[in-house]
C-alpha positions as a LaTeX table, in Angstrom:
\begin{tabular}{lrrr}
\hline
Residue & $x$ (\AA) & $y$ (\AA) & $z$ (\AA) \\
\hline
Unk1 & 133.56 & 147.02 & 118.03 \\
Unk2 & 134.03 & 147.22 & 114.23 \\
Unk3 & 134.37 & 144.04 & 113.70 \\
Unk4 & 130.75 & 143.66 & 115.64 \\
Unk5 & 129.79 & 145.89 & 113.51 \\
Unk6 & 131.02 & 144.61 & 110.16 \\
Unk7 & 129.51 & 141.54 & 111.34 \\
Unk8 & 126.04 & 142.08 & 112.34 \\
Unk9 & 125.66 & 143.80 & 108.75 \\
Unk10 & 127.45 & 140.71 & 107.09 \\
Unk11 & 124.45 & 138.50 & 108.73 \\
Unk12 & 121.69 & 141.49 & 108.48 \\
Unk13 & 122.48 & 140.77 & 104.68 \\
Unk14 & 122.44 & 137.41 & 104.32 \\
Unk15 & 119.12 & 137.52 & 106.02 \\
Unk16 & 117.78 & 140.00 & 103.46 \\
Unk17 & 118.45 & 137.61 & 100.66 \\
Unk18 & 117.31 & 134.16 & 102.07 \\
Unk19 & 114.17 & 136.80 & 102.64 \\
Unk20 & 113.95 & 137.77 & 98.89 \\
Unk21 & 114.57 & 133.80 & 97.85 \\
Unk22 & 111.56 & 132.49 & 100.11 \\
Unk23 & 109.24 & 135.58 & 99.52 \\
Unk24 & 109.84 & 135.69 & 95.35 \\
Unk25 & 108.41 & 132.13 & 93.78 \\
Unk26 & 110.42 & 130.40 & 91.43 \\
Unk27 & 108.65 & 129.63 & 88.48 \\
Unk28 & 109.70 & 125.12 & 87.74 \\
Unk29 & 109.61 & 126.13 & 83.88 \\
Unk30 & 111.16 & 122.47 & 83.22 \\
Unk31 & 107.90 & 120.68 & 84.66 \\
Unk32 & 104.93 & 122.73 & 85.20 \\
Unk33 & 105.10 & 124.64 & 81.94 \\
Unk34 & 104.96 & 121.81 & 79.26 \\
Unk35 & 102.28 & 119.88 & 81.31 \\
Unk36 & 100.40 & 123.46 & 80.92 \\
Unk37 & 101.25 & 123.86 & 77.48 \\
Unk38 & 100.25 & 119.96 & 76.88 \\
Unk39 & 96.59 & 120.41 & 78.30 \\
Unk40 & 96.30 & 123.61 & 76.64 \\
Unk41 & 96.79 & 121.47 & 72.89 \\
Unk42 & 94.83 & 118.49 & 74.15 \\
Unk43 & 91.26 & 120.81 & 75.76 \\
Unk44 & 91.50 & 122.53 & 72.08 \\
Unk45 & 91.52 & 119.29 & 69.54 \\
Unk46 & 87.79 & 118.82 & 68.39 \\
Unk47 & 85.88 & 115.74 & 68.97 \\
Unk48 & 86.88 & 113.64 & 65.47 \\
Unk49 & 89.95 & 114.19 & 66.46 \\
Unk50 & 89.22 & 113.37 & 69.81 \\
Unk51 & 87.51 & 109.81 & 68.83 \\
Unk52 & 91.02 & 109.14 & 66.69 \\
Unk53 & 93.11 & 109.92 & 69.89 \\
Unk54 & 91.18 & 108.11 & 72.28 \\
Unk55 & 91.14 & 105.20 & 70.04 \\
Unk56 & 95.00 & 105.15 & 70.07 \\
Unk57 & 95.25 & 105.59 & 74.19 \\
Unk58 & 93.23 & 102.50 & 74.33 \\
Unk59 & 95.57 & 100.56 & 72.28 \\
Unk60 & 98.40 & 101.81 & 74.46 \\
Unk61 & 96.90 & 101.14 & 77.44 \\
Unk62 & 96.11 & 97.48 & 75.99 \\
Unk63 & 99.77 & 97.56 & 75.21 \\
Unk64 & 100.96 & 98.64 & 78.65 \\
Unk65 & 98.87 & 96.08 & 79.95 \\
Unk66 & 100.18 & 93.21 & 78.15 \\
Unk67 & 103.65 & 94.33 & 79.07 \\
Unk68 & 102.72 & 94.61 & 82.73 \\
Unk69 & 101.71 & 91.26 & 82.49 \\
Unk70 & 104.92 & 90.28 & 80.50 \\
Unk71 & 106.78 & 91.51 & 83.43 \\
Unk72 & 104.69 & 89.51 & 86.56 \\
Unk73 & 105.06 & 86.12 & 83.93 \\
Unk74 & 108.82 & 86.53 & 84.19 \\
Unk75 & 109.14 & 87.16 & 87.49 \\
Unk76 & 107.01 & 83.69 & 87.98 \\
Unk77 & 109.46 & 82.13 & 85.55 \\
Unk78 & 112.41 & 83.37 & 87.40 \\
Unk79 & 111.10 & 82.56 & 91.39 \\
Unk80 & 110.13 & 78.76 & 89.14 \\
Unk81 & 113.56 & 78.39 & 87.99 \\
Unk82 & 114.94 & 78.99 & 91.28 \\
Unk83 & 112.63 & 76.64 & 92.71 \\
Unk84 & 113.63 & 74.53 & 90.49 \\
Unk85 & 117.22 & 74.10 & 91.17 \\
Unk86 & 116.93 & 74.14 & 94.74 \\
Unk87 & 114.30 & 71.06 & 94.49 \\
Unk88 & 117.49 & 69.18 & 92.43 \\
Unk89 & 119.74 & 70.25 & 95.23 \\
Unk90 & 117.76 & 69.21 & 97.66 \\
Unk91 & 116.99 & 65.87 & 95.16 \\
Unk92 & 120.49 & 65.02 & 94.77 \\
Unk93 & 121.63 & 65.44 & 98.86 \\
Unk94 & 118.83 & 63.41 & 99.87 \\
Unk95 & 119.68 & 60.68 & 96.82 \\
Unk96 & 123.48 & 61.11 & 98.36 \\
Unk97 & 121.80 & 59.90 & 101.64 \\
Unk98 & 119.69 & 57.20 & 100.71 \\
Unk99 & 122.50 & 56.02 & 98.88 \\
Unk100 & 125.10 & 55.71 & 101.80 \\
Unk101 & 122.25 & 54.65 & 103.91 \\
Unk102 & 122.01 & 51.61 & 101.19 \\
Unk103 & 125.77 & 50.88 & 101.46 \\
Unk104 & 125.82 & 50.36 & 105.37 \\
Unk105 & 122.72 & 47.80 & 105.29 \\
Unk106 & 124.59 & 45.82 & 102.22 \\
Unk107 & 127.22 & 45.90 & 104.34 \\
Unk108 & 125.53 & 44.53 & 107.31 \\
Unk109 & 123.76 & 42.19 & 105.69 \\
Unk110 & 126.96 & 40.28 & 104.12 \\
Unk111 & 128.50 & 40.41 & 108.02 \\
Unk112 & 125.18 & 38.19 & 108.33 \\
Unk113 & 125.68 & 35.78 & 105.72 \\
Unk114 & 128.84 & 35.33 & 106.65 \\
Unk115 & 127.93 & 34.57 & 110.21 \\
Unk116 & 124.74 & 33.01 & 109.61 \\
Unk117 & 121.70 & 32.73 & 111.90 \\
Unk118 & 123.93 & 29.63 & 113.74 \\
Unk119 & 126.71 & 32.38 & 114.90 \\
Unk120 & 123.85 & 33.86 & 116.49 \\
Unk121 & 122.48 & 30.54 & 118.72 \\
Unk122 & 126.47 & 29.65 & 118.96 \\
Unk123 & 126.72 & 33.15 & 121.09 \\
Unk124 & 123.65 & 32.31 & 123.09 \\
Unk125 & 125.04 & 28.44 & 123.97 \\
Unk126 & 128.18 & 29.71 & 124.68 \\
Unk127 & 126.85 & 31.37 & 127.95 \\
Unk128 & 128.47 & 30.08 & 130.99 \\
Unk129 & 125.81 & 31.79 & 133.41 \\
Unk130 & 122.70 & 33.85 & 133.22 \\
Unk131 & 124.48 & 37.01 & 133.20 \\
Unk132 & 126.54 & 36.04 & 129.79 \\
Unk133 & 122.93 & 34.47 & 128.17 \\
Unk134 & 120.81 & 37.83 & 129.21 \\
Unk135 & 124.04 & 40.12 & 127.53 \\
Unk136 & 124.02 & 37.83 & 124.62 \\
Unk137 & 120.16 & 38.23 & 123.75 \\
Unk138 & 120.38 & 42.08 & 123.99 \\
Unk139 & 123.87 & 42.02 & 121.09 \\
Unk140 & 121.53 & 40.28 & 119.36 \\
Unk141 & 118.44 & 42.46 & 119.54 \\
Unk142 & 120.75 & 45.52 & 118.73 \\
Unk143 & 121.69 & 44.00 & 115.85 \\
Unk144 & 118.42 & 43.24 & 114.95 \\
Unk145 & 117.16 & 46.71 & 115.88 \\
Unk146 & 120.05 & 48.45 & 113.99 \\
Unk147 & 118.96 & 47.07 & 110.85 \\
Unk148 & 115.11 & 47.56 & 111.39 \\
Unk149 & 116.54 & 51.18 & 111.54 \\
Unk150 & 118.26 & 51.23 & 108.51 \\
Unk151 & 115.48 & 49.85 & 106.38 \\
Unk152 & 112.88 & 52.25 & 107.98 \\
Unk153 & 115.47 & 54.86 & 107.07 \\
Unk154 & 115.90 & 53.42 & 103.79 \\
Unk155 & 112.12 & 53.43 & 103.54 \\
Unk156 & 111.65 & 56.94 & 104.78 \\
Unk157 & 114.18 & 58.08 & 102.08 \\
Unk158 & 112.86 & 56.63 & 99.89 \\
Unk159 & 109.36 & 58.35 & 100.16 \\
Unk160 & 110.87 & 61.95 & 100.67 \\
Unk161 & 112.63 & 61.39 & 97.14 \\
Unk162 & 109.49 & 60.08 & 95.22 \\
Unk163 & 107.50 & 63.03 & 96.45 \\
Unk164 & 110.79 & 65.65 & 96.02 \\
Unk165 & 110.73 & 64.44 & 92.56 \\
Unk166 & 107.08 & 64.84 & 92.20 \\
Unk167 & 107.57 & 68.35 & 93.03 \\
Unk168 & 110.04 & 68.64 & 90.70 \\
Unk169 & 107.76 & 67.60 & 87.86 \\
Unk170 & 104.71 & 70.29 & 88.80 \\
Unk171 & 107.01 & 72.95 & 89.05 \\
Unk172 & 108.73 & 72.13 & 85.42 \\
Unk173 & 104.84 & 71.89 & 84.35 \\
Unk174 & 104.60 & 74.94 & 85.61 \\
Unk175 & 107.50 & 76.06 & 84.07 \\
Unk176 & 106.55 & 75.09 & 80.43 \\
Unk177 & 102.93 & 76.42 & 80.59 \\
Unk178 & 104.49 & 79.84 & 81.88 \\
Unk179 & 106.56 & 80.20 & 79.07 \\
Unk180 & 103.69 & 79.35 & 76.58 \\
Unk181 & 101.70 & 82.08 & 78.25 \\
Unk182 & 104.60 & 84.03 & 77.66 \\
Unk183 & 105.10 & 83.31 & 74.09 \\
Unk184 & 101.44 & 84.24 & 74.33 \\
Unk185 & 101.64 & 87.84 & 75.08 \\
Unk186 & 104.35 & 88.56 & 73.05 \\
Unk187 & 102.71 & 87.82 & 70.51 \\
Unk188 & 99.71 & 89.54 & 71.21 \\
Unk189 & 102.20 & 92.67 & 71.86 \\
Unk190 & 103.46 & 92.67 & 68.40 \\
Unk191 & 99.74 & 92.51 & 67.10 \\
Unk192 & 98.65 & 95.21 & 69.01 \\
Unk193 & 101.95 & 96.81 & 68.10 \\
Unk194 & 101.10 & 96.31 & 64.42 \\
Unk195 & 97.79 & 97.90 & 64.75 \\
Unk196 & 98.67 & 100.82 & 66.37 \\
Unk197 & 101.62 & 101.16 & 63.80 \\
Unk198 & 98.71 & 100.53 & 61.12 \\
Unk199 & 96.41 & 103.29 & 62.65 \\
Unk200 & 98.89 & 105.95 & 62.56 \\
Unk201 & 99.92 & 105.11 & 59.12 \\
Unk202 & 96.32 & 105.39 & 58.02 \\
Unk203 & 96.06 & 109.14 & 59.30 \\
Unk204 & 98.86 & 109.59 & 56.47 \\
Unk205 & 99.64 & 113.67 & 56.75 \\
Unk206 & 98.11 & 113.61 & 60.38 \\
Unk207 & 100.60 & 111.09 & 61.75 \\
Unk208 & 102.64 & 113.56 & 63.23 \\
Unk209 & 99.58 & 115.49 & 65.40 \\
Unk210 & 98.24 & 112.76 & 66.82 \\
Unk211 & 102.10 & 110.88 & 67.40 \\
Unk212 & 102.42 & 113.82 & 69.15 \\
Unk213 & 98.95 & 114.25 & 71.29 \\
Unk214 & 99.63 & 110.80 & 72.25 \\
Unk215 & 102.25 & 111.57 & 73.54 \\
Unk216 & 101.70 & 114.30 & 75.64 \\
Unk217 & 98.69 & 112.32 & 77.63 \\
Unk218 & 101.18 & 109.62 & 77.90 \\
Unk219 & 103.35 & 112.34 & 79.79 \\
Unk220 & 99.90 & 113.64 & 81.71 \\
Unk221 & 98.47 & 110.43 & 82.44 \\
Unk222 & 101.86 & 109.76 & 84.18 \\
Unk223 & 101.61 & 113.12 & 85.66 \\
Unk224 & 98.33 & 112.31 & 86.90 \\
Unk225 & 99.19 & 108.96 & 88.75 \\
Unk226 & 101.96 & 110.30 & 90.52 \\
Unk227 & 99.45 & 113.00 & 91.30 \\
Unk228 & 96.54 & 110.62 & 92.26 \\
Unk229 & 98.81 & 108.22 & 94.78 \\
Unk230 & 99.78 & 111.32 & 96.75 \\
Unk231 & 96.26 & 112.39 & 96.92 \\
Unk232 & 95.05 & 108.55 & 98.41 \\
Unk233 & 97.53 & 108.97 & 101.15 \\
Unk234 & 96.71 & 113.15 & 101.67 \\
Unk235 & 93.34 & 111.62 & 102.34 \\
Unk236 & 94.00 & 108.88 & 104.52 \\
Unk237 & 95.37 & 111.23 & 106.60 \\
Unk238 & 93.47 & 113.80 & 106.87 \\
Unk239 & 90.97 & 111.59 & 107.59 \\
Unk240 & 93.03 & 110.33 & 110.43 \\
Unk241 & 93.93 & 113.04 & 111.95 \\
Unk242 & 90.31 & 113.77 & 113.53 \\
Unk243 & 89.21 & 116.56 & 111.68 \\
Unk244 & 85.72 & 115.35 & 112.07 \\
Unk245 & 82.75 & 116.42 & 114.62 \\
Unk246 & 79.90 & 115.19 & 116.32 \\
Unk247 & 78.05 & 116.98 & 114.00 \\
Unk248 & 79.49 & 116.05 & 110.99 \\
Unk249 & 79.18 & 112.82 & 111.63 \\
Unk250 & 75.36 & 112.84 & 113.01 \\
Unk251 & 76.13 & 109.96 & 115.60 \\
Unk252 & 72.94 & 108.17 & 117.06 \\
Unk253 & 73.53 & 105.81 & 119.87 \\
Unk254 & 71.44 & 103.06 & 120.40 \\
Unk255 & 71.85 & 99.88 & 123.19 \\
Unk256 & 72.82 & 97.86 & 119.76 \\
Unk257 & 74.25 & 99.78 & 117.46 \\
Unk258 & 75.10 & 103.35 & 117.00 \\
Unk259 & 74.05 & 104.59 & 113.31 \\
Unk260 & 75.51 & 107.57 & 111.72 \\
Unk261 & 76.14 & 109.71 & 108.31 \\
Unk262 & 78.39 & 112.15 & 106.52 \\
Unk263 & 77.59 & 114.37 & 103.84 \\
Unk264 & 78.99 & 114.93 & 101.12 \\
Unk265 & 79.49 & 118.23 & 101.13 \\
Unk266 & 81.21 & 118.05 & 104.53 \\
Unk267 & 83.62 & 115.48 & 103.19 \\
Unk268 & 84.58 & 117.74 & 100.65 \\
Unk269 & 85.44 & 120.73 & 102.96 \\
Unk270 & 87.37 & 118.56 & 105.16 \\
Unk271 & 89.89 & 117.40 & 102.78 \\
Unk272 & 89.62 & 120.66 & 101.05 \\
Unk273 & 90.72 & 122.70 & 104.08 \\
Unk274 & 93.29 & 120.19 & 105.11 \\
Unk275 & 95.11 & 119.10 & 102.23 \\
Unk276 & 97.60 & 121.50 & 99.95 \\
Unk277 & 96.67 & 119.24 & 96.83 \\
Unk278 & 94.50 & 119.44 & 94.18 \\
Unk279 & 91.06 & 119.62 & 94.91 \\
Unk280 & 89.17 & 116.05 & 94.98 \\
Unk281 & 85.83 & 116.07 & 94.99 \\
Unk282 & 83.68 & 113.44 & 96.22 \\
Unk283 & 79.93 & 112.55 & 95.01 \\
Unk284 & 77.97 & 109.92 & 97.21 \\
Unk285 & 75.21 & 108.58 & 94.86 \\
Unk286 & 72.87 & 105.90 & 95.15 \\
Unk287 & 75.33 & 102.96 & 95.84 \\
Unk288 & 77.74 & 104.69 & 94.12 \\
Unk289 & 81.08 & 106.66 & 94.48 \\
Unk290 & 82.27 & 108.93 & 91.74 \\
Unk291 & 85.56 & 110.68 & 92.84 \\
Unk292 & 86.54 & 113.76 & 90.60 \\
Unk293 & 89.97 & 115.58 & 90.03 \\
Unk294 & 89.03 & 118.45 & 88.34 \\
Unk295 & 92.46 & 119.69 & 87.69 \\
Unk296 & 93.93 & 116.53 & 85.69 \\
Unk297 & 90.47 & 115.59 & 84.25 \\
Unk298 & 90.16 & 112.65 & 85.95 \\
Unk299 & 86.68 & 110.66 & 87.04 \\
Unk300 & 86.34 & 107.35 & 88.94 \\
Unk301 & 83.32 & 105.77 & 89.50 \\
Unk302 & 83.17 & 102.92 & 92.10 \\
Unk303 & 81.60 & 101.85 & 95.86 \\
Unk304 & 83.08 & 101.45 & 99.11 \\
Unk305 & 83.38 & 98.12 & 100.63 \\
Unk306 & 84.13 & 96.73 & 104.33 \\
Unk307 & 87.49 & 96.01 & 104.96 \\
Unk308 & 88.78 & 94.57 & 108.09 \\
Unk309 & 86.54 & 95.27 & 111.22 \\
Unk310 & 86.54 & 99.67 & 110.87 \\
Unk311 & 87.31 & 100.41 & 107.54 \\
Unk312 & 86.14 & 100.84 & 104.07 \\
Unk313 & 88.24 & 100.53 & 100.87 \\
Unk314 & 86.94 & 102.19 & 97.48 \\
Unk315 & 86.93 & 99.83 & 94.73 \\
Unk316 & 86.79 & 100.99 & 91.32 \\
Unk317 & 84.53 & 99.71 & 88.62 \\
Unk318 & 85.36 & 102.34 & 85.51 \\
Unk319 & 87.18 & 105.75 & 85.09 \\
Unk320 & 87.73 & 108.34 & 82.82 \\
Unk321 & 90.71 & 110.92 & 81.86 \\
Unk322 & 90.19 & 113.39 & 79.43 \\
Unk323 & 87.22 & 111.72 & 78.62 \\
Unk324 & 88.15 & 109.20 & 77.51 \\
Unk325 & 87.90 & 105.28 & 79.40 \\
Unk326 & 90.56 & 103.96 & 81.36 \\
Unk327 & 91.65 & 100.13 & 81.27 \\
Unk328 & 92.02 & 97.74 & 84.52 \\
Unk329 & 95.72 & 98.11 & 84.54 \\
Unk330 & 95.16 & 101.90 & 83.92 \\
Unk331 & 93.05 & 102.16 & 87.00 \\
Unk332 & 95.45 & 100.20 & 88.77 \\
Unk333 & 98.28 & 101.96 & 88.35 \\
Unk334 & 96.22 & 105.13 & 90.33 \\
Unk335 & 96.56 & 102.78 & 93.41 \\
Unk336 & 100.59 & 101.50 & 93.10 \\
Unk337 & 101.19 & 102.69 & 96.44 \\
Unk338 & 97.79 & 101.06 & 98.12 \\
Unk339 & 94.36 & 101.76 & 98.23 \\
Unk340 & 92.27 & 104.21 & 99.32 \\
Unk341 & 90.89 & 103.26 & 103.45 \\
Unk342 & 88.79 & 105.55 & 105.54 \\
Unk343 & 88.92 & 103.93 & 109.02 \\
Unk344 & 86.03 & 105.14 & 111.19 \\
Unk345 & 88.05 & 104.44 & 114.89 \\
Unk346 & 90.55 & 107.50 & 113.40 \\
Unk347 & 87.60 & 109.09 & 112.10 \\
Unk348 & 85.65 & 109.05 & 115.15 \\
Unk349 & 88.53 & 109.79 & 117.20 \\
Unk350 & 87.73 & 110.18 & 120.94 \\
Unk351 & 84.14 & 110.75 & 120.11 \\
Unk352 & 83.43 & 107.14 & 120.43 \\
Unk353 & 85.84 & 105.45 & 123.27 \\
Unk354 & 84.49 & 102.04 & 122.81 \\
Unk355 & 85.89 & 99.13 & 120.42 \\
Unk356 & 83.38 & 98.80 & 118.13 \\
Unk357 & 82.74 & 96.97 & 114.32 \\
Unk358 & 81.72 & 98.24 & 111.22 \\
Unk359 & 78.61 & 96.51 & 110.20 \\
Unk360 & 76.84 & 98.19 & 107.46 \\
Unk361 & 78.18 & 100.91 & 105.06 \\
Unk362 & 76.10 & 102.39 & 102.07 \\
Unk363 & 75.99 & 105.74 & 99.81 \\
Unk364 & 72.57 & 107.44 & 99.36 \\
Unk365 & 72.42 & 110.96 & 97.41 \\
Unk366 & 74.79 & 112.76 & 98.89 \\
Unk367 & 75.14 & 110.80 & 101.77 \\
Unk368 & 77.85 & 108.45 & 102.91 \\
Unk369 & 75.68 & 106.20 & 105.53 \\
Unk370 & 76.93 & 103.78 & 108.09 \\
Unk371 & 76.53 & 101.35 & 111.52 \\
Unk372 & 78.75 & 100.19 & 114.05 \\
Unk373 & 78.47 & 97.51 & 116.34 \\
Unk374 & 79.43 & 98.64 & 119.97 \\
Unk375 & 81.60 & 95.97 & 121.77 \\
Unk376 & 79.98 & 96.90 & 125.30 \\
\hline
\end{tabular}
C-alpha cells in the first residue's frame, strides 16, 4: 500500500512538471530575438540611407544570381563530361567489334582465294546423284550468305561508329562553349564583386553600418524564404482541404458551363482561420494578383494562369521586400519547393461531383472570377 502510495505521488509529480513545461512558453532567444532586433535597426534607417542599402542588395542579389547560375553551368559540365566518356566507351567496344567482325571476313575471304570460284563448280560436278548436287548448292549458298552477313554487319558497324563519333563531337562542342560561358560569369562575379567592394569603400566612415544592415536582410531575406515556402504549401492545403462553401464560391450552373467567383475578402478569412502562419493577404485587382506578407515586408505582384485541366499557378512578374525590388533569382528562390496551385476539384470538393475543366480564369477588383467546363 505504501509503495502505491509513494508511487501515485512519484507520477502525480511528474505530471505537474510536464504541466508547467507545456503551459510556460519558452522564449527561442537564439532565433527570434536577433531577427526582432534586425527589423527593429532596418524600419528605423532613413530613406538616403535606405537608397544606399537597397543599392547594395541589388548588387548581391545580382551576385547570388550569377553564382546560382555558376552552379547549374557546372552541373551541365559535369552530366557533359560523363557523357562524354561513356560515348568513348561505348566508341571503343563498338570499334572492338567492327574490328573482329573485319578479321573473320579477311579470313574468309583468303579461304576463297585459296579455293577459288573452280572449288566451288568442282563440288557441284562431283555429285554422284541429285541428292549430293541439291546439298552441294545449299554449302554454297551458306557460304555465300555468311559473308553477305558479315559485310552488312561490317556495314551496320560501321554507321553506328560514324554517328557515335558524331555525338561525340556535339557534346565536346558543348563542352567547350559551357566552359566559355563559365569563364563568362566568373568574370562578371569578380566585377560585380569589385563594385560592391568599391561602393562600400566609398561610404568611407559608414562602411561598417551599412556592412552590417546588409547583412542583417541577408539573414531576413533568408528568414523570409524559408518563411514564404511553408506558407505556399499552408495554402495549398488549406485550400484542399474543402474549407470552401456554396456561398463562397457563388456557383451558377448552366447546361454548358457552370461560372463562379470568390472574393477576396473570403479568401483571406479562409487561410486566415486555417493556417497557424503569418498572415498572407491576398488582393485580386484588375488582372492582377498582389500577395502581401505583412509580417516580413514582403509584396508580390503577379496573375494566375491555367495549369493542367483544374488548376491555376501564380506567376510572378515583380516583388518587393523592405521596399526595396527583388531580382528573378530572388523571386525564385520564394518558390524552391514548387509553386503556388489552387486546384478547383479540391476546392469545390463534393459540391460539384462531375469531372469538369477549367476554362477561363480572371481577377476583377476584388474578385477572383472563373468557368468550368462540365464533362456531362
Amino acid at each position: 500500500m505504501v509503495k502505491i502510495i509513494k508511487r501515485s505521488i512519484k507520477i502525480t509529480g511528474i505530471m505537474a512538471i510536464v504541466l508547467v513545461l507545456i503551459i510556460t512558453p519558452v522564449p527561442v532567444l537564439g532565433d527570434v530575438q536577433p531577427i526582432t532586433e534586425m527589423e527593429d535597426k532596418l524600419t528605423g534607417i532613413t530613406e538616403e540611407e535606405k537608397e544606399v542599402l537597397e543599392d547594395l542588395f541589388t548588387i548581391t542579389q545580382e551576385i547570388n544570381e550569377i553564382k546560382h547560375q555558376e552552379t547549374q553551368i557546372n552541373e551541365e559540365i559535369n552530366n557533359l563530361q560523363v557523357q562524354i566518356k561513356d560515348l568513348a566507351d561505348g566508341i571503343e567496344e563498338k570499334q572492338r567489334d567492327y574490328d573482329l567482325q573485319l578479321d573473320i571476313l579477311e579470313q574468309v575471304l583468303v579461304n576463297y582465294q585459296r579455293g577459288g570460284p573452280a572449288s566451288y563448280l568442282e563440288i557441284l560436278l562431283g555429285a554422284d546423284n541429285l541428292t549430293t548436287f541439291l546439298k552441294s548448292i545449299n554449302i554454297i549458298k551458306d557460304i555465300s550468305r555468311n559473308v553477305g552477313e558479315l559485310l552488312d554487319g561490317l556495314e551496320e558497324g560501321k554507321k553506328v561508329l560514324i554517328k557515335e563519333k558524331n555525338n561525340l563531337d556535339v557534346k565536346a562542342l558543348l563542352l567547350k562553349d559551357k566552359k566559355a560561358e563559365l569563364q563568362v560569369n566568373l568574370h562578371k562575379n569578380q566585377l560585380l564583386q569589385e563594385e560592391k567592394e568599391v561602393y562600400l569603400a566609398s561610404l568611407q566612415e559608414q562602411r561598417d553600418f551599412y556592412q552590417e544592415q546588409l547583412g542583417n536582410l541577408e539573414t531576413m531575406w533568408t528568414d523570409c524564404t524559408n518563411l514564404f515556402t511553408d506558407i505556399v504549401e499552408e495554402i495549398t492545403r488549406v485550400i484542399g482541404v474543402g474549407n470552401f462553401t456554396t456561398e463562397d464560391l457563388n456557383l451558377s450552373l448552366g447546361f454548358t458551363k457552370i461560372q463562379g467567383s470568390i472574393g477576396e475578402d473570403t479568401f483571406n478569412r479562409n487561410v486566415k482561420e486555417n493556417s497557424e502562419l503569418p498572415e498572407t493577404i491576398f488582393h485580386f485587382d484588375q488582372n492582377q494578383v498582389v500577395i502581401e506578407v505583412p509580417e516580413k515586408h514582403l509584396v508580390l505582384t503577379g496573375d494566375f494562369v491555367i495549369e493542367g485541366d483544374s488548376a491555376i499557378q501564380y506567376e510572378v512578374q515583380e516583388g518587393t521586400f523592405y521596399d526595396m525590388p527583388l531580382e528573378k533569382n530572388s523571386i525564385e528562390e520564394l518558390f524552391q519547393n514548387g509553386p503556388l496551385l489552387i486546384d478547383f476539384k479540391t476546392m469545390a470538393g463534393a459540391m460539384v461531383n462531375i469531372n469538369f475543366t477549367l476554362n477561363k480564369v480572371e481577377t476583377q477588383d476584388g474578385i477572383l472570377a472563373f468557368e468550368i467546363k462540365p464533362e456531362w
